[in-house]
Structures are given as C-alpha cells and as structure tokens.
C-alpha positions in Angstrom: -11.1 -78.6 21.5 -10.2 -75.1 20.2 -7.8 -72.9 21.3 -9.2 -70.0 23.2 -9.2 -67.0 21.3 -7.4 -63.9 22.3 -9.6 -61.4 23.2 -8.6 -57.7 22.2 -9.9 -54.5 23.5 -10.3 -51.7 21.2 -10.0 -47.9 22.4 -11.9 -45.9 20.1 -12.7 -43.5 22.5 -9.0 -42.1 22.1 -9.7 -41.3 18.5 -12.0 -38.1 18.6 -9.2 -36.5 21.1 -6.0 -37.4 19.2 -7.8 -36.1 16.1 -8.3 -33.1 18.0 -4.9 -32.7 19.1 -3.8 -32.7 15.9 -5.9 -30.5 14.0 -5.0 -27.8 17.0 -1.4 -28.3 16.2 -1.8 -28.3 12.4 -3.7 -25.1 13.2 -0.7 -23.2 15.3 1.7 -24.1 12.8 -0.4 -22.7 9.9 -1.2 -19.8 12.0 2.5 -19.1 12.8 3.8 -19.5 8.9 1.3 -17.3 8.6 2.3 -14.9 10.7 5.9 -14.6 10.3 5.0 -13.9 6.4 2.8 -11.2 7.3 4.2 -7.6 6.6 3.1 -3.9 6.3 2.5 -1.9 2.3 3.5 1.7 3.0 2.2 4.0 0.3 3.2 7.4 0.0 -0.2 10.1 -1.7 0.4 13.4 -2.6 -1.5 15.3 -4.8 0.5 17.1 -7.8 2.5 20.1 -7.8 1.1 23.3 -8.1 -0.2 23.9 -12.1 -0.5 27.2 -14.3 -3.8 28.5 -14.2 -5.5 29.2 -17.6 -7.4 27.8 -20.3 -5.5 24.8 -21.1 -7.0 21.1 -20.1 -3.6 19.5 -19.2 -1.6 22.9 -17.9 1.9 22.2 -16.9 3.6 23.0 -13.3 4.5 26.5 -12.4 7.9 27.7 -11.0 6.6 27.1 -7.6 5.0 23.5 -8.9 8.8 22.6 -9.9 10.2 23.4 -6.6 7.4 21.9 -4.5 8.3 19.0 -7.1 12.1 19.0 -6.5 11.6 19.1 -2.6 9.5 15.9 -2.9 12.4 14.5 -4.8 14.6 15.8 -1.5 12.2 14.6 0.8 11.6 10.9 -0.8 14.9 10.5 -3.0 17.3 8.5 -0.9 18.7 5.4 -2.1 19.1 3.7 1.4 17.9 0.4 1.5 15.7 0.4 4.2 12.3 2.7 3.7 13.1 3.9 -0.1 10.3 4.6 -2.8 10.5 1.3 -5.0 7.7 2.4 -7.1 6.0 5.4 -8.6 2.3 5.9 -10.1 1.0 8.9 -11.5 -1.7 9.5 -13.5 -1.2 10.6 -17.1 -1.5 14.1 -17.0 1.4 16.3 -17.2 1.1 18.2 -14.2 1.7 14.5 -12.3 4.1 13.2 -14.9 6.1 16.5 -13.8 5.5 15.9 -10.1 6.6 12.4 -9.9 9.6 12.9 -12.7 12.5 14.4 -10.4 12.2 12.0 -7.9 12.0 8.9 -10.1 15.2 10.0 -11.6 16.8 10.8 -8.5 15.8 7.0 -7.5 16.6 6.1 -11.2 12.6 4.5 -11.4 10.3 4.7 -14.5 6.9 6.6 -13.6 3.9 4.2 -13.9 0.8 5.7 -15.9 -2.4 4.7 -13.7 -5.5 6.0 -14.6 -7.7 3.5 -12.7 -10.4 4.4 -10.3 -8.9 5.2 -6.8 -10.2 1.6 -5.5 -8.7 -0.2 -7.9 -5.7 1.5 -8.0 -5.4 0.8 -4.5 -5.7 -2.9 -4.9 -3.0 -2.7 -7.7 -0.5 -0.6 -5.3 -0.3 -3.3 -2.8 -0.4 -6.0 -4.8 2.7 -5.3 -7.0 4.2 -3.6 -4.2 3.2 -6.4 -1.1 5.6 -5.4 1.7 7.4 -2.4 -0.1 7.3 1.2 -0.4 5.3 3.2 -2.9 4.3 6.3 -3.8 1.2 7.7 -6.1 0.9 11.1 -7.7 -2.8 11.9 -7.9 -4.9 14.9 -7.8 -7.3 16.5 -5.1 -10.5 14.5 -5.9 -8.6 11.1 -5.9 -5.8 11.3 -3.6 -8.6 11.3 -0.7 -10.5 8.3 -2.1 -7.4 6.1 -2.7 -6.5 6.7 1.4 -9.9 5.7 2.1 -9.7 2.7 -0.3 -6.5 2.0 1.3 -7.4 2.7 5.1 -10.8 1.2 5.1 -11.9 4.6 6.3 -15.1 6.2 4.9 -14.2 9.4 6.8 -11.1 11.2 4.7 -11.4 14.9 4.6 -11.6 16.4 0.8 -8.7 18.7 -0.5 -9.5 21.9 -1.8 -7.8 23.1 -5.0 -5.5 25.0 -3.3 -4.1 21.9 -1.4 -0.9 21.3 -2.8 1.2 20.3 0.3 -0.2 17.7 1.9 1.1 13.9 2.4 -0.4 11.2 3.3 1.5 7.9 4.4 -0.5 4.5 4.6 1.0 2.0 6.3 -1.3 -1.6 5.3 -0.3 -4.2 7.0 -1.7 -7.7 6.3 -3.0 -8.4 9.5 -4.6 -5.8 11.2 -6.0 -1.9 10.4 -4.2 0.4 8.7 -2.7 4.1 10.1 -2.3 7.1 8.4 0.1 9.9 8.7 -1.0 13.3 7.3 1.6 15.4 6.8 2.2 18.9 4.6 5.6 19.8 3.1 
C-alpha cells in the first residue's frame, strides 16, 4: 500500500494583498526621494537701463541708465553664499550688455547672450540654473512674457517704455505654483 500523501494548502488569496502592500511602500519611498530633491529656481527680470533716445537702432545707456545700472549691481552684487546671482542673461543689445555688465563684474560672472523667445528662454533659465539664483536682462516687450512663461500666468501686465524700474522675482519651485514679487528700484 502507498504512503499517504501529504496534503498542502496553498494561500493564494494572500498574494493580491502582499503585492499591494508593496507597491504602496515602493510608492512612499519614491514619493519621499522625490520630495526631499525637490527645490525652488528664483529668477530675477528687469528690463534694461534707461537708453539715449535718437536715431540709432542699438542706442547705448544714458547717465541715469548707468546709475540705475550700478544700483542693480548694489542691489544684486553680494557675494554671500546663500541667495547670490549665479547667473546672468541678457540679450545682445548694448543697452542690456550695459545693464547686466556692473553687476556681473561685481559677482565676477560672464554675461550670457540669449536671444531666444521668452518661452524658451524660460525653459533654458531653469534648467541650467535648477535650484539656483538667476537673473535676465530683457526689454519691455519680453520681460513680461518670460514671467508669464515662468509663472504659468497668462495675466502679466505690459511695461510701457517708460518702465525702467521695475523687478520681478520668480520663485519656481518644482512642485507646486510659482509666486511673483514685483518690485521697482
């Protein structure tokens, strides 16, 4: 006669839950590596310096150009560690070369030349400068649009042309909305 045969129970209604258990805490720990990485862009928009009036195309700054200029330098140029300028962008004309140039060589930075569109400048801010601080020399038609590009927000007053004083700071963080902080100096 043959030896009786062990019989075994299976639980395979176990399975689904374990599985379940798993994936949710395969899930937290994603979502909190995730979240410790995360971190906030600031980017710093101000549209150039006052510029000589005339019949020029690319007129330089005028007296009271280079001392708005020299104040933003002031205002922007300290070499602490925590909240300074890392990087500067400006687009190619010589009224924001001029704007931009006392206060990268107070911080002892090289001007970047950016002449893309104000969206894709945006992008190209926060990607080389993910969790630092920047700043972006622009002009009254494109300092608005890069804030909205930046903000997500469709409703950013226009500049007239005789706006020269006004900031705006961007803080993007990468989860959540941005803020802006409009500011005149």
């Amino acid at each position: 006669m043959d030896a009786p045969k062990v019989a075994r129970r299976q639980r395979t209604f176990l399975a689904p839950i374990w599985l379940a258990m798993i994936a949710v805490i395969a899930l937290g720990v994603a979502s909190l590596a995730l979240y410790s990485r995360a971190t906030t862009t600031t980017i710093v928009l101000v549209r150039h310096a006052e510029k000589q009036l005339g019949t020029i195309e690319d007129p330089p700054l005028t007296q009271e150009g280079d001392e708005r200029a020299q104040h933003l330098a002031r205002l922007f140029g300290e070499s602490a560690t925590v909240g300074k300028v890392q990087a500067i962008y400006a687009t190619a004309t010589r009224r924001a070369q001029a704007t931009a140039a006392p206060l990268a060589a107070r911080l002892g930075l090289t001007v970047v030349t950016a002449n893309e569109a104000p969206a894709a400048l945006a992008r190209r801010v926060r990607r080389e400068n993910h969790g630092g601080v920047a700043l972006i020399v622009g002009h009254s038609n494109t300092i608005p649009a890069i804030a909205a590009a930046l903000s997500a927000r469709p409703d950013m007053p226009s500049m007239s042309e005789e706006d020269f004083g006004t900031i705006y700071i961007v803080s993007v963080p990468d989860l959540g909305r941005a803020s802006i902080l409009r500011l005149t100096y």
